[in-house]
N, C-alpha and C positions, 0 to 999 in steps of 0.2 A: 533334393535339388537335382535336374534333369540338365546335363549337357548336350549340347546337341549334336548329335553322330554323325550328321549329315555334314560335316566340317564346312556347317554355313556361320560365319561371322557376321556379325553385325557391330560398328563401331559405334561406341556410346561417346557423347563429351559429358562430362561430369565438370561441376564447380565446386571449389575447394576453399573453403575460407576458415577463419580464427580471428579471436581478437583476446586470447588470454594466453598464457603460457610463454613458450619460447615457439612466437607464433612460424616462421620460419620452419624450426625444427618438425613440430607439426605438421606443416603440409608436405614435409618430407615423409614423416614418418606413414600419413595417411598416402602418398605417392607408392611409397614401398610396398604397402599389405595392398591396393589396389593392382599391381601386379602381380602379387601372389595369390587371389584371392578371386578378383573379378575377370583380368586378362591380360593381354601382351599392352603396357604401355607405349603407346607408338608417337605421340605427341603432348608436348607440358610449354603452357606459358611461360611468359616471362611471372614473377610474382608483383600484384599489383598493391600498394595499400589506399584504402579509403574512408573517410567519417563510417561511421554508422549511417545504415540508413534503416528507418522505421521506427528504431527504438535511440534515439540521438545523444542520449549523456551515460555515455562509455566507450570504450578505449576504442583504438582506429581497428579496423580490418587490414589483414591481407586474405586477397585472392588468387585464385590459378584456378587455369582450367585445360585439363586431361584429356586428352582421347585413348579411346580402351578399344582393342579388338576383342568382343568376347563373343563365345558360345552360350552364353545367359540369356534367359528370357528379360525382358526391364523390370519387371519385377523383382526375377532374383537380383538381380544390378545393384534394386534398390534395399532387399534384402540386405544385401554384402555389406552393403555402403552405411548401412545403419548399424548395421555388426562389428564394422570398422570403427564406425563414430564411436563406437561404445566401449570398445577395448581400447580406444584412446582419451578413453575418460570422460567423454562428453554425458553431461546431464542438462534434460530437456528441464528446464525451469518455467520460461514466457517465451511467446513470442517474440521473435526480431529480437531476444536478450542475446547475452552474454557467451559465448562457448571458445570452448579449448578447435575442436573441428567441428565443420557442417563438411557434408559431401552430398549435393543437390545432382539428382538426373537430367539431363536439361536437354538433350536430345539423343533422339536412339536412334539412329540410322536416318529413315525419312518416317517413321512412326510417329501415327496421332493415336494415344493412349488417352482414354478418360476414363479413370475407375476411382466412382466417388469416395473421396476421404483418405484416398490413399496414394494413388498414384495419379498425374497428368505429365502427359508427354507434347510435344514439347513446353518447357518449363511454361507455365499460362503467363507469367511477367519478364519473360527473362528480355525481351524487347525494350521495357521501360527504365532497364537498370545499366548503369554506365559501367557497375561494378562486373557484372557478368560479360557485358558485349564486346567488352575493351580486351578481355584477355581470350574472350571464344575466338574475336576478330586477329586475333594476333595467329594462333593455331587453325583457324577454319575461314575464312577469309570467303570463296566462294560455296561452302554448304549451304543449300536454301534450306529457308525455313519451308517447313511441310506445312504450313496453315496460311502463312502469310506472303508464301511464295517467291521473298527476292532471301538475297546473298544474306550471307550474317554480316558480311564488310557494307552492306548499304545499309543494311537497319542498324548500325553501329552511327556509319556516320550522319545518319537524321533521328539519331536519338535525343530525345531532349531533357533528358536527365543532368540535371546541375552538380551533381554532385563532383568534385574536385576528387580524381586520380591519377595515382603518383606510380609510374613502373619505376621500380625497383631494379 
C-alpha cells in the first residue's frame, strides 16, 4: 500500500451502516479503526436509522456518513474499508442482507472511478437513497456531485426516495 509523499490529501465520504449487533457501538467502533487505518476523521453525521431497503424483512439500519482526509488511492480506501468490515465481523451472505457493518465509498474528492466489478466512484445509486443523502447532506451540504454536477443538499432535497428516516 503506497502513501502519498507528495502530502496531497484527498477527502473521501464513506457511508456507514448496520442492522445487527449493538448497531451504534458499530459504527463507533468502524469510526475508530477508520481513523487509524484510512485517515484524519474530519467530519461524522448525525446517526440516522432506517427500514431496509432492497432486501425489506429485517431489522432497521443505522447510518452515518464520514469524511476522511486521506493519502490513499480509493481503492486502497476501499481496500481498508473491507479490511475493517471484516475485522468487525462482517460476513458477505446476499445481497442488500443482513450485516454487523457496511462501509460504502461514495465520494473521493471530485473523482469519477469505474473499475468493473469492483470499484465505482461516485457511489452509481447514492442519489436514489434517502438513506445515504440524508446524512452525506448533513456533513457535505455544498460538495457537488462530479457526474451530475449540483450540491449533494439539492439532490437530497429532490430525491424521491420514500423510505421513512429517523435522525437519531
Amino acid at each position: 500500500m503506497t502513501v502519498n509523499t507528495a502530502l496531497e490529501y484527498t477527502i473521501a465520504y464513506l457511508l456507514l451502516g448496520g442492522n445487527l449487533g449493538n448497531r451504534q457501538d458499530n459504527l463507533s467502533r468502524a469510526i475508530s479503526l477508520i481513523g487509524l487505518e484510512i485517515g484524519e476523521v474530519v467530519s461524522v453525521s448525525s446517526i440516522y436509522e432506517t427500514a431496509a431497503w432492497g432486501k425489506e424483512n429485517q431489522p432497521a439500519f443505522l447510518n452515518q456518513a464520514v469524511a476522511v482526509k486521506t493519502g490513499f488511492t480509493a481503492l486502497e480506501v476501499l481496500q481498508k474499508a473491507l479490511h475493517i468490515e471484516q475485522s468487525l465481523g462482517r460476513v458477505r451472505k446476499e445481497k442488500w442482507g443482513e450485516r454487523l457493518i457496511d462501509i460504502d465509498l461514495i465520494l473521493f474528492g471530485d473523482a469519477v472511478i469505474d473499475i468493473q466489478n469492483l470499484l465505482h466512484v461516485p457511489h452509481p445509486h447514492m442519489q436514489e437513497r434517502k438513506f445515504v443523502m440524508a446524512p452525506l447532506a448533513e456533513i457535505a451540504p455544498e460538495v457537488v456531485h462530479p457526474v451530475l454536477g449540483q450540491t449533494v443538499q439539492n439532490i437530497y432535497e429532490n430525491i424521491t426516495d420514500v423510505l421513512e428516516i429517523r435522525k437519531l
